[in-house]
PDB file of N, CA, C, O and CB in Angstrom:
ATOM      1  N   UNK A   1     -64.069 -16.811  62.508  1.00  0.00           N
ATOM      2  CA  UNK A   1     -63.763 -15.416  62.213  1.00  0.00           C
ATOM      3  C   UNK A   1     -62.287 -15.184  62.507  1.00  0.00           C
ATOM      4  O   UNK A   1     -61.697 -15.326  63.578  1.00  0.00           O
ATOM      5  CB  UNK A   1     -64.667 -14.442  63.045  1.00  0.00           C
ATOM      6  N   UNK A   2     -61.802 -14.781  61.276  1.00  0.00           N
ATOM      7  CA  UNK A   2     -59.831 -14.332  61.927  1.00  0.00           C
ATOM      8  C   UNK A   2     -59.803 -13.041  62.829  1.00  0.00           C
ATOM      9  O   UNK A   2     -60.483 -12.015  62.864  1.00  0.00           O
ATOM     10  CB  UNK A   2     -58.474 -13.750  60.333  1.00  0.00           C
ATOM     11  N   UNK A   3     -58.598 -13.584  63.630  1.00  0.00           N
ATOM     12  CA  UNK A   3     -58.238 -12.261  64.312  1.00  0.00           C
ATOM     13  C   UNK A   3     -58.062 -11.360  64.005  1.00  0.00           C
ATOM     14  O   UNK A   3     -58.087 -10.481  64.867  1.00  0.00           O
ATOM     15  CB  UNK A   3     -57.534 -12.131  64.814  1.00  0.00           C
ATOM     16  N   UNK A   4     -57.768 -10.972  62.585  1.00  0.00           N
ATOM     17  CA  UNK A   4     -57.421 -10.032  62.288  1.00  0.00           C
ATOM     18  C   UNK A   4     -58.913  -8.836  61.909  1.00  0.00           C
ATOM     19  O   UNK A   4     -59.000  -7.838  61.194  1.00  0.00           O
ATOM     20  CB  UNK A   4     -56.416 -10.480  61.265  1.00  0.00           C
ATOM     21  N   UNK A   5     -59.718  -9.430  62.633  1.00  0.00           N
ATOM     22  CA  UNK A   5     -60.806  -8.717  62.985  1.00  0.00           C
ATOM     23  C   UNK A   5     -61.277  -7.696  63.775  1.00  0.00           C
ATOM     24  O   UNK A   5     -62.002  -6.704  63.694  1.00  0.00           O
ATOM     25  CB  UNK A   5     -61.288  -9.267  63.208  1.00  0.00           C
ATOM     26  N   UNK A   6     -60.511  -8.380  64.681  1.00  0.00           N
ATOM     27  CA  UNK A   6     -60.185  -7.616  66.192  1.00  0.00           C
ATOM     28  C   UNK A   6     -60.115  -5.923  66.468  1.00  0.00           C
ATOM     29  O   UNK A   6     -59.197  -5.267  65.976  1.00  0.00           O
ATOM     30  CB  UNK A   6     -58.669  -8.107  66.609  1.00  0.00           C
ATOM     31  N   UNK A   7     -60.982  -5.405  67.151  1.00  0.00           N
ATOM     32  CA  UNK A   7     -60.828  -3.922  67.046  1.00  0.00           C
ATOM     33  C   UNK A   7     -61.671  -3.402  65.974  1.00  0.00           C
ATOM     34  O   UNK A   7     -62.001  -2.231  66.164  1.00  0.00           O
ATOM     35  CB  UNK A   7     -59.389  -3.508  66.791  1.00  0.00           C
ATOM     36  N   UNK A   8     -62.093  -3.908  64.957  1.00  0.00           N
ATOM     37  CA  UNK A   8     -62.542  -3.284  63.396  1.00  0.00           C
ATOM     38  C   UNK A   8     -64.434  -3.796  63.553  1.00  0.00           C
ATOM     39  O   UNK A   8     -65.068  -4.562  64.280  1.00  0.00           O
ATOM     40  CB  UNK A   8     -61.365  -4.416  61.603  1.00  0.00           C
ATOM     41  N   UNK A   9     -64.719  -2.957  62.537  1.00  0.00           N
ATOM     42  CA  UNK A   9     -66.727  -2.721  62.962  1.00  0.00           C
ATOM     43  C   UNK A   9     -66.806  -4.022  61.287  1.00  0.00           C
ATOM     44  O   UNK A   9     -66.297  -3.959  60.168  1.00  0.00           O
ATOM     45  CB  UNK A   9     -67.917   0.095  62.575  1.00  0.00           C
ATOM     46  N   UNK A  10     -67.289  -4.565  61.658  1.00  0.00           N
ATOM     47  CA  UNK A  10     -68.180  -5.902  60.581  1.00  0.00           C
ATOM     48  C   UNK A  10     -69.491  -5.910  60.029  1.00  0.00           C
ATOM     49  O   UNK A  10     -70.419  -5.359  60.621  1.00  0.00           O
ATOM     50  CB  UNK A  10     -68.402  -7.192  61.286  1.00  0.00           C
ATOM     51  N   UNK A  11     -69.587  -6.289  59.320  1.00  0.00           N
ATOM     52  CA  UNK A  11     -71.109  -6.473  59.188  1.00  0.00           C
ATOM     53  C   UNK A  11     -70.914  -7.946  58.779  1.00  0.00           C
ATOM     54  O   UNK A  11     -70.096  -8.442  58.005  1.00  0.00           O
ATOM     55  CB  UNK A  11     -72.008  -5.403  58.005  1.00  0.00           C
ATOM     56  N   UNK A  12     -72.350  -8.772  59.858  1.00  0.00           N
ATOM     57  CA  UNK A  12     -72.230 -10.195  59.881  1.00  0.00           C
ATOM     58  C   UNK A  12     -73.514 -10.854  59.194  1.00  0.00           C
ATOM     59  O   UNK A  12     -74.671 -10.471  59.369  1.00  0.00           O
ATOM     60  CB  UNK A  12     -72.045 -10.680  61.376  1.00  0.00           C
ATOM     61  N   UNK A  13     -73.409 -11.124  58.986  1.00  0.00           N
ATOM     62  CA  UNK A  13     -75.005 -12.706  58.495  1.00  0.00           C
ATOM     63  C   UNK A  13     -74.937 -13.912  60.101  1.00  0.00           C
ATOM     64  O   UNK A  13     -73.920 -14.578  60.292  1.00  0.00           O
ATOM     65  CB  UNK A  13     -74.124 -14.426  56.164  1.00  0.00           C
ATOM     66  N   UNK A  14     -75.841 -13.974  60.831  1.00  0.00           N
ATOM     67  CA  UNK A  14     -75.809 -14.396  61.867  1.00  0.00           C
ATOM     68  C   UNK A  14     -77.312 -15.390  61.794  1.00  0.00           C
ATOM     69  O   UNK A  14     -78.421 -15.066  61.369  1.00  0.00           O
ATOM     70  CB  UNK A  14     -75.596 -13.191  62.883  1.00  0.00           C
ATOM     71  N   UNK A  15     -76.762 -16.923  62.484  1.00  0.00           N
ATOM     72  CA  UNK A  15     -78.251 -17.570  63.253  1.00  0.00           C
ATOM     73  C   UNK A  15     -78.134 -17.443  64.424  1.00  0.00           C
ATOM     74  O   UNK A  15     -77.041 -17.547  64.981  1.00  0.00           O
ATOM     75  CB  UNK A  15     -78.660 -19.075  63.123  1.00  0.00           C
ATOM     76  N   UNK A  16     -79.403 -17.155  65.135  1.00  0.00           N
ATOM     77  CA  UNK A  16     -79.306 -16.799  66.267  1.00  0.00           C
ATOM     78  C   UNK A  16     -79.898 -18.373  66.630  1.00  0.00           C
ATOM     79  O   UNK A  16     -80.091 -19.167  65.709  1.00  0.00           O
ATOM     80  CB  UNK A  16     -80.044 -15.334  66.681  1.00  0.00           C
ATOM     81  N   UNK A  17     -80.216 -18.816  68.324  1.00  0.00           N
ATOM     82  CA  UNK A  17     -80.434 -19.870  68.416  1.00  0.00           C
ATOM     83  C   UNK A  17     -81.558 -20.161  68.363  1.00  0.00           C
ATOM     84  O   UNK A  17     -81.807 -21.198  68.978  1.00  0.00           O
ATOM     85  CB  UNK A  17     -79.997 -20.244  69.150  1.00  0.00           C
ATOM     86  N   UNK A  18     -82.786 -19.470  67.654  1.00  0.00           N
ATOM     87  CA  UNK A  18     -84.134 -19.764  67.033  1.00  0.00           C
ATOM     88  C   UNK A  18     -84.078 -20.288  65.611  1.00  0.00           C
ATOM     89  O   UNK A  18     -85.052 -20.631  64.939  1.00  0.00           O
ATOM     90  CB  UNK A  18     -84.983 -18.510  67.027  1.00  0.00           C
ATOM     91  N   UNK A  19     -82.588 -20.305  65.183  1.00  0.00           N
ATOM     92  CA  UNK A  19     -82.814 -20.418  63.820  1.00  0.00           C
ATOM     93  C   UNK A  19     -83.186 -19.243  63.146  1.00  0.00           C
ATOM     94  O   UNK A  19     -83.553 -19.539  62.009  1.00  0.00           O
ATOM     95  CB  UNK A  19     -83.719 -21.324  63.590  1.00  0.00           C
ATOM     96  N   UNK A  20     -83.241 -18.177  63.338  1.00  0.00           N
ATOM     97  CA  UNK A  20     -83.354 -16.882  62.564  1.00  0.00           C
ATOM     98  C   UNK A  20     -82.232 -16.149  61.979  1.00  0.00           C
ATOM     99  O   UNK A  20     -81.491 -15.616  62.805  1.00  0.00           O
ATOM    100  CB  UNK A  20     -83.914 -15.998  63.335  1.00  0.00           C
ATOM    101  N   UNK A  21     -81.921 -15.992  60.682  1.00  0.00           N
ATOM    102  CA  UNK A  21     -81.071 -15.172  60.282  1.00  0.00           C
ATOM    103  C   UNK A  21     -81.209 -13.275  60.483  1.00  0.00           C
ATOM    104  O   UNK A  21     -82.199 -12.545  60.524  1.00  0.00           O
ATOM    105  CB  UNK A  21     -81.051 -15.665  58.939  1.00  0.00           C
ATOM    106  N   UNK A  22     -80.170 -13.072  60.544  1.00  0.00           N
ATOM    107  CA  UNK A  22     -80.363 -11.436  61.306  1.00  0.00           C
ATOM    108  C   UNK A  22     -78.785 -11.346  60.479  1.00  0.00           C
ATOM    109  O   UNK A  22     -78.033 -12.293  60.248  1.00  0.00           O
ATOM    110  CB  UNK A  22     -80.497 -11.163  63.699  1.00  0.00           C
ATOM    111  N   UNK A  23     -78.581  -9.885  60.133  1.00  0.00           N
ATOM    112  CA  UNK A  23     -77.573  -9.392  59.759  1.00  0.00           C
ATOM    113  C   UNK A  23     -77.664  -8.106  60.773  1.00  0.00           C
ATOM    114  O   UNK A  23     -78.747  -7.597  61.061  1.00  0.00           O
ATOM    115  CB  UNK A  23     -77.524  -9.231  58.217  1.00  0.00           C
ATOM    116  N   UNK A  24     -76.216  -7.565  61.361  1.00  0.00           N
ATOM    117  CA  UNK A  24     -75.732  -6.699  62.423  1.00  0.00           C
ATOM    118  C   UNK A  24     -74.592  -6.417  61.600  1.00  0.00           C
ATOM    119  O   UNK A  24     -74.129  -7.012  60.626  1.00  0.00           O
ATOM    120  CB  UNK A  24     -75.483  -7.296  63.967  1.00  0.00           C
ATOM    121  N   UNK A  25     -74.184  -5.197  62.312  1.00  0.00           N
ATOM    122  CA  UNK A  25     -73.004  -4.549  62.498  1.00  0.00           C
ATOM    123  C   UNK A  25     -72.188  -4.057  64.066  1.00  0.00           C
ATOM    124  O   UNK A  25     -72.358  -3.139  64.868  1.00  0.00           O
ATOM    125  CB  UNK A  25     -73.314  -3.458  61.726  1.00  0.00           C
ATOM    126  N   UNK A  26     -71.320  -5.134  63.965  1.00  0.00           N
ATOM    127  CA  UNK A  26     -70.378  -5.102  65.220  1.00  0.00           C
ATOM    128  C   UNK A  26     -69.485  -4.547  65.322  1.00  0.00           C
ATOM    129  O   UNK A  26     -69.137  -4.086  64.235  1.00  0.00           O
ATOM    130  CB  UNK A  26     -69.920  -5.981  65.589  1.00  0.00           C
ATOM    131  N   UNK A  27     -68.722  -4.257  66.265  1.00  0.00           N
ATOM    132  CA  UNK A  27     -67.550  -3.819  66.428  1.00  0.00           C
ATOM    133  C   UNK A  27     -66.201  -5.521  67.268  1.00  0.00           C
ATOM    134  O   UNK A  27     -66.542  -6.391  68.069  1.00  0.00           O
ATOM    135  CB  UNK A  27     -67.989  -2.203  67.573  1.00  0.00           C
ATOM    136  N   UNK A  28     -65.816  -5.464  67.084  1.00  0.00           N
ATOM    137  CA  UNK A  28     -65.195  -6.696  67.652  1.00  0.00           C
ATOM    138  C   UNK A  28     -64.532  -6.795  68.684  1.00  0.00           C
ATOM    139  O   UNK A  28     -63.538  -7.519  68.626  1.00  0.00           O
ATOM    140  CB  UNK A  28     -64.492  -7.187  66.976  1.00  0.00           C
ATOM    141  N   UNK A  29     -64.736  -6.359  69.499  1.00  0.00           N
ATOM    142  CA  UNK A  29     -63.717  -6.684  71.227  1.00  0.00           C
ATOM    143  C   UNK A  29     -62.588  -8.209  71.037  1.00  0.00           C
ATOM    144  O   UNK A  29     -61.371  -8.173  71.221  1.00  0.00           O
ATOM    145  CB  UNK A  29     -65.322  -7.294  73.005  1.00  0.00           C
ATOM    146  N   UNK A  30     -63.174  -9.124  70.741  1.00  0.00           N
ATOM    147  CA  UNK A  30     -62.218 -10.181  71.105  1.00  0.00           C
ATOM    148  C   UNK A  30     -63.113 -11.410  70.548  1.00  0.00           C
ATOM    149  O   UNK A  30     -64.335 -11.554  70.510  1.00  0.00           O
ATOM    150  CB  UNK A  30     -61.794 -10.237  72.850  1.00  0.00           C
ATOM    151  N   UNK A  31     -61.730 -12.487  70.007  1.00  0.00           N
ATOM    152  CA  UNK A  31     -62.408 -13.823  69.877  1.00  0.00           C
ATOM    153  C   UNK A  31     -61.690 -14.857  70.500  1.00  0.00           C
ATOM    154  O   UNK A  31     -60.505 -15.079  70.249  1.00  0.00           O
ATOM    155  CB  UNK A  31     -62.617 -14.214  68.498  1.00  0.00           C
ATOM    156  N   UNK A  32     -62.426 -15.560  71.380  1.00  0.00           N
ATOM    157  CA  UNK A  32     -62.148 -16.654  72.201  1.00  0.00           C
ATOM    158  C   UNK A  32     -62.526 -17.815  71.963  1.00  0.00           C
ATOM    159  O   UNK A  32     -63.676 -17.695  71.540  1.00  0.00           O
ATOM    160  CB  UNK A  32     -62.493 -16.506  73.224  1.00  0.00           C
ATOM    161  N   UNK A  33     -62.201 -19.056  71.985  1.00  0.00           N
ATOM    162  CA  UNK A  33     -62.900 -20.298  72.211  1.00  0.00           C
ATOM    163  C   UNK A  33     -64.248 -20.450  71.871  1.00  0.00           C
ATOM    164  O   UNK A  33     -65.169 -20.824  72.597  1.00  0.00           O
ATOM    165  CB  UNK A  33     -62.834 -20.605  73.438  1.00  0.00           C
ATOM    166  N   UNK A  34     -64.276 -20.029  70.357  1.00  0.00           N
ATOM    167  CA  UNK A  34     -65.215 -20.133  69.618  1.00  0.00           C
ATOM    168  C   UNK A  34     -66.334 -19.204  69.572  1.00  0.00           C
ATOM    169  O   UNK A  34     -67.386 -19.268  68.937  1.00  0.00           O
ATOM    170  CB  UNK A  34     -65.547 -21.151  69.799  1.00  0.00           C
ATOM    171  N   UNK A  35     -65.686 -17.928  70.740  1.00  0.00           N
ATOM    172  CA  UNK A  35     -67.000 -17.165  70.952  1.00  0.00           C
ATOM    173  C   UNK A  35     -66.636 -15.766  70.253  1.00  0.00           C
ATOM    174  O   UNK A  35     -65.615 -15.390  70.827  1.00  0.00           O
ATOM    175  CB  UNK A  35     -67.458 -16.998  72.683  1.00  0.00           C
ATOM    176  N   UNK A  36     -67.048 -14.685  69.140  1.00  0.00           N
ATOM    177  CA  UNK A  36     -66.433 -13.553  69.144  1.00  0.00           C
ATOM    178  C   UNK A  36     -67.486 -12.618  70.465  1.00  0.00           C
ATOM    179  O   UNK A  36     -68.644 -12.956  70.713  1.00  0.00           O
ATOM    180  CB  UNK A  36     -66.384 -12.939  67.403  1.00  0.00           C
ATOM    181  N   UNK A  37     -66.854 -11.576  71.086  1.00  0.00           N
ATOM    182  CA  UNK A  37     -67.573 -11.016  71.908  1.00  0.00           C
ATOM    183  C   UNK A  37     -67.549  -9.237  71.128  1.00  0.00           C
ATOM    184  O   UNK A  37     -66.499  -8.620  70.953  1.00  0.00           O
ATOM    185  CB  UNK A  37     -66.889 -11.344  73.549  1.00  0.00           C
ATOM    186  N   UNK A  38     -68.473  -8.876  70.885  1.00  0.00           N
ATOM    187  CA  UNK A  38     -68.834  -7.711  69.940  1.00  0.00           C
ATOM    188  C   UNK A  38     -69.774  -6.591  70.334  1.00  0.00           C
ATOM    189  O   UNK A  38     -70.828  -7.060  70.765  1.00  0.00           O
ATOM    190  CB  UNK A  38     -69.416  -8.256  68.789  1.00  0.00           C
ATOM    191  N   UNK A  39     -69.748  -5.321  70.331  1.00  0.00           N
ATOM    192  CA  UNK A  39     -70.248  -4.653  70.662  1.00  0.00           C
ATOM    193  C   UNK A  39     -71.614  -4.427  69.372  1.00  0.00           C
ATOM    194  O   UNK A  39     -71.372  -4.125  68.203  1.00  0.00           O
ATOM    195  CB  UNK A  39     -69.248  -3.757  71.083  1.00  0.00           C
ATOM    196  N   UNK A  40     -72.538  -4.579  69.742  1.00  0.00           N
ATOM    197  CA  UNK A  40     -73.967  -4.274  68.246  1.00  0.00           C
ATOM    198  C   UNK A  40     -74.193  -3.007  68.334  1.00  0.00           C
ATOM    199  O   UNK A  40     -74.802  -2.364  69.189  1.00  0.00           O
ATOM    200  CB  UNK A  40     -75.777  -5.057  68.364  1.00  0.00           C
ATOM    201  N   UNK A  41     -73.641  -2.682  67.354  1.00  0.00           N
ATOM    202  CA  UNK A  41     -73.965  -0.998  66.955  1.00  0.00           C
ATOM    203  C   UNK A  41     -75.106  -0.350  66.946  1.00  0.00           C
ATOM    204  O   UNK A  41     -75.244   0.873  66.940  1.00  0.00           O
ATOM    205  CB  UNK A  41     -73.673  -0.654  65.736  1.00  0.00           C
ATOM    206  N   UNK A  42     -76.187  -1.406  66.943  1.00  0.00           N
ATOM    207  CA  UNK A  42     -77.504  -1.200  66.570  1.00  0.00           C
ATOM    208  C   UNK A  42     -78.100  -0.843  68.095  1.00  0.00           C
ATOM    209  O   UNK A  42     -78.896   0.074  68.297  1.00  0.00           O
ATOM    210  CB  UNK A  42     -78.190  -2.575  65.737  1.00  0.00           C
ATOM    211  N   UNK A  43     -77.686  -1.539  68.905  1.00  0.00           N
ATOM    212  CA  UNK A  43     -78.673  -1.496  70.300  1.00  0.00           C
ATOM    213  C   UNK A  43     -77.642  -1.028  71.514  1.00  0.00           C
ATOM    214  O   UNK A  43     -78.121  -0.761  72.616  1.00  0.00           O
ATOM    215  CB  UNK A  43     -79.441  -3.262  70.732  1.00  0.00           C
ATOM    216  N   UNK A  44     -76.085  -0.927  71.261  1.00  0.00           N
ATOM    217  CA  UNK A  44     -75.111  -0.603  71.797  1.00  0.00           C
ATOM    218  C   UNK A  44     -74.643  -1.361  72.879  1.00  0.00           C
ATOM    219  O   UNK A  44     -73.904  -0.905  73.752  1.00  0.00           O
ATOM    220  CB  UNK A  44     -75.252   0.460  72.035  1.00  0.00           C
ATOM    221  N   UNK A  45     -75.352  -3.309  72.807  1.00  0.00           N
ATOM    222  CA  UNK A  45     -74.862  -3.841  74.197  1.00  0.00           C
ATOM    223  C   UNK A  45     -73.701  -4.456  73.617  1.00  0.00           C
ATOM    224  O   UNK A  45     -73.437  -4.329  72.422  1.00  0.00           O
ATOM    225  CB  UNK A  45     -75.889  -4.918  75.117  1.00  0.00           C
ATOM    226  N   UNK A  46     -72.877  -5.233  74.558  1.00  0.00           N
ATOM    227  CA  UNK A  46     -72.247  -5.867  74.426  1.00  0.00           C
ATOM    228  C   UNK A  46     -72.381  -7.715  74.225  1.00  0.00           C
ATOM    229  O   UNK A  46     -72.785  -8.277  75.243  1.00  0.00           O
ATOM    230  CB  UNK A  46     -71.750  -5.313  75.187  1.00  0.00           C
ATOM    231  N   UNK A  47     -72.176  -8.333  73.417  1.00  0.00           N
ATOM    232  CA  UNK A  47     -72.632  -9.262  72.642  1.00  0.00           C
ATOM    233  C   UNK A  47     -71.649 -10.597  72.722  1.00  0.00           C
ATOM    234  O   UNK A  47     -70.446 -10.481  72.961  1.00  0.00           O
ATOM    235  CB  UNK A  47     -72.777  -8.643  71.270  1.00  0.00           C
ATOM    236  N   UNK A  48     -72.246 -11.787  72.513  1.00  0.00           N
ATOM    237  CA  UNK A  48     -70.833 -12.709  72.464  1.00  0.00           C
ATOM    238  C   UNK A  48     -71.772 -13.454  71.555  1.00  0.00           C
ATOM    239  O   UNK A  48     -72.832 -13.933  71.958  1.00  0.00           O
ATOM    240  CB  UNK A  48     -69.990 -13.606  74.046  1.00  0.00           C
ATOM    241  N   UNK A  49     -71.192 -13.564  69.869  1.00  0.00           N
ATOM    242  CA  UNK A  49     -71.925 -14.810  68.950  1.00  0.00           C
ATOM    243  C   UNK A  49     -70.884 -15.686  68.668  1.00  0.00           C
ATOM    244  O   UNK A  49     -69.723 -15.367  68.411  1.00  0.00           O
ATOM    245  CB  UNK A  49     -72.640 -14.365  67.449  1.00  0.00           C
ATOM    246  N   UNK A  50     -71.405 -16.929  68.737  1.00  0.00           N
ATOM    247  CA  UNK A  50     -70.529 -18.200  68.268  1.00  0.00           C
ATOM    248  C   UNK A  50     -70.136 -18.271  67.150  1.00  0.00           C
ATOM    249  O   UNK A  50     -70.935 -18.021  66.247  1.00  0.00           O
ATOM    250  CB  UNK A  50     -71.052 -19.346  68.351  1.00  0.00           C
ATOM    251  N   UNK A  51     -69.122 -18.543  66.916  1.00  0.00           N
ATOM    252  CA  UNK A  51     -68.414 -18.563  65.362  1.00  0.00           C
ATOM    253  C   UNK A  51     -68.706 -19.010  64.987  1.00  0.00           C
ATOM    254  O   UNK A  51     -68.765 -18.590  63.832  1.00  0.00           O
ATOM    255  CB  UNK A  51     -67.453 -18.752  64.869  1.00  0.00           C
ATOM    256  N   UNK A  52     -69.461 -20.718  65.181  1.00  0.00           N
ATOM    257  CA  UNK A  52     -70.072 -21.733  64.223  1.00  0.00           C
ATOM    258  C   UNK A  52     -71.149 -21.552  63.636  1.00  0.00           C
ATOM    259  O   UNK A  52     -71.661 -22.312  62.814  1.00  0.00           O
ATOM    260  CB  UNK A  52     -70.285 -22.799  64.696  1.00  0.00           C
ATOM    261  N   UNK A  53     -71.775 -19.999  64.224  1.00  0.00           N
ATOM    262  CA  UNK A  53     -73.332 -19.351  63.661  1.00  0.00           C
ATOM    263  C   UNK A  53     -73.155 -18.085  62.936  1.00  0.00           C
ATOM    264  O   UNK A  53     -74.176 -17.555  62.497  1.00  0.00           O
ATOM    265  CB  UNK A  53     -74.453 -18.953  64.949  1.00  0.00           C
ATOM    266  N   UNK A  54     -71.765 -17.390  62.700  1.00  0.00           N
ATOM    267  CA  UNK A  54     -71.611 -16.763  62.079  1.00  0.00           C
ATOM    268  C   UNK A  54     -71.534 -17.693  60.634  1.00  0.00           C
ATOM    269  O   UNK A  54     -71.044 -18.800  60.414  1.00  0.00           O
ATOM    270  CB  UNK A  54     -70.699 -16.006  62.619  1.00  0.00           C
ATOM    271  N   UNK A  55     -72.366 -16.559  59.624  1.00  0.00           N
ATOM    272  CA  UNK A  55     -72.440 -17.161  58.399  1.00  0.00           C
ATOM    273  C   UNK A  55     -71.307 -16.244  57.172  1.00  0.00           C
ATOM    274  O   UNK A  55     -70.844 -16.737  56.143  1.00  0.00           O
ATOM    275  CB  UNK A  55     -74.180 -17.137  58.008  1.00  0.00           C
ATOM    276  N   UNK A  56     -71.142 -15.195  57.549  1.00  0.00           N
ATOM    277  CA  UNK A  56     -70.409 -14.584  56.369  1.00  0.00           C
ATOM    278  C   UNK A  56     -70.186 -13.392  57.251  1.00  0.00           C
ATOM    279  O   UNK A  56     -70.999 -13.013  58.095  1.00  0.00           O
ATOM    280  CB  UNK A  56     -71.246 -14.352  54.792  1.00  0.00           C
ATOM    281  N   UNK A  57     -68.917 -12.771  56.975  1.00  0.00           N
ATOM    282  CA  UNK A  57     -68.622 -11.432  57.568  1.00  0.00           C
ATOM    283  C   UNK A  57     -67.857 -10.831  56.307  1.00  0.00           C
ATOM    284  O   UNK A  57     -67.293 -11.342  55.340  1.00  0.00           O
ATOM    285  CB  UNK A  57     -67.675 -11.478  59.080  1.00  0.00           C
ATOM    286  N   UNK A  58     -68.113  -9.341  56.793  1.00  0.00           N
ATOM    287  CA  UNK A  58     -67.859  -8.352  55.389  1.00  0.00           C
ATOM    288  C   UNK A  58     -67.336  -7.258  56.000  1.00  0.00           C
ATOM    289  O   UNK A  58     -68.186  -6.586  56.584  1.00  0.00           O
ATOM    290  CB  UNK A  58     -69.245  -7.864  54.401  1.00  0.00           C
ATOM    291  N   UNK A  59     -66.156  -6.831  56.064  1.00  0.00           N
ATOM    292  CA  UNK A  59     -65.709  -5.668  57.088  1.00  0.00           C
ATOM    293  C   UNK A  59     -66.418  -4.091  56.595  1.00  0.00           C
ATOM    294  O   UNK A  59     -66.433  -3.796  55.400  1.00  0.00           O
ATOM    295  CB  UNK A  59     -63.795  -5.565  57.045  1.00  0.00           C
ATOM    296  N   UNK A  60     -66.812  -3.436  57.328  1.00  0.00           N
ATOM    297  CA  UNK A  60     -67.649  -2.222  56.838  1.00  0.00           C
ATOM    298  C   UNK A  60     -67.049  -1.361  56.134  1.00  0.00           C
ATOM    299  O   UNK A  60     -66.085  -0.802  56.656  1.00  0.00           O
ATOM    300  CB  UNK A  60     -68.197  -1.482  57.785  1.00  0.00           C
ATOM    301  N   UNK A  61     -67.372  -1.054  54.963  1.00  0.00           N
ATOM    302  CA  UNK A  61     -66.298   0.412  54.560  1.00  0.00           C
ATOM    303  C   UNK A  61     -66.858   1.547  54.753  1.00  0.00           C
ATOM    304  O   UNK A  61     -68.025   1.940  54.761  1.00  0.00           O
ATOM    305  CB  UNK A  61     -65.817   0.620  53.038  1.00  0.00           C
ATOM    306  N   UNK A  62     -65.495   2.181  54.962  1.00  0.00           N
ATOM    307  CA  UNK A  62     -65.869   3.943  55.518  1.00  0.00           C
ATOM    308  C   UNK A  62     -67.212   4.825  55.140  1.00  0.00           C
ATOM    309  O   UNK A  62     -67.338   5.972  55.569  1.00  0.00           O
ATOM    310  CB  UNK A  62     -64.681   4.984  54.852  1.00  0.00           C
TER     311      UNK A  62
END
């Protein structure tokens, strides 16, 4: 995921580590060492998904 993500709400295609695909909408705090750490809009926690399980991101429009 590029930085230039950072700060801005996404909507992702995600495997989680069951192997389940799930699509969310995040907000993006920060990406580190392979981890983005994201706030889920949906349940309001704070989140950290691996970039190598992100499948597609689509920045949200207004």
């Amino acid at each position: 995921m590029p930085e230039k993500y950072k700060g801005t709400i996404v909507q992702i295609i995600y495997m989680d580590r069951k192997g389940q695909i799930t699509k969310r909408s995040i907000e993006v705090c920060g990406i580190k060492q392979g981890l983005v750490t994201a706030k889920c809009l949906k349940t309001g926690q704070i989140r950290s998904f691996k970039v190598e399980n992100i499948l597609a991101v689509q920045p949200k429009s207004a």
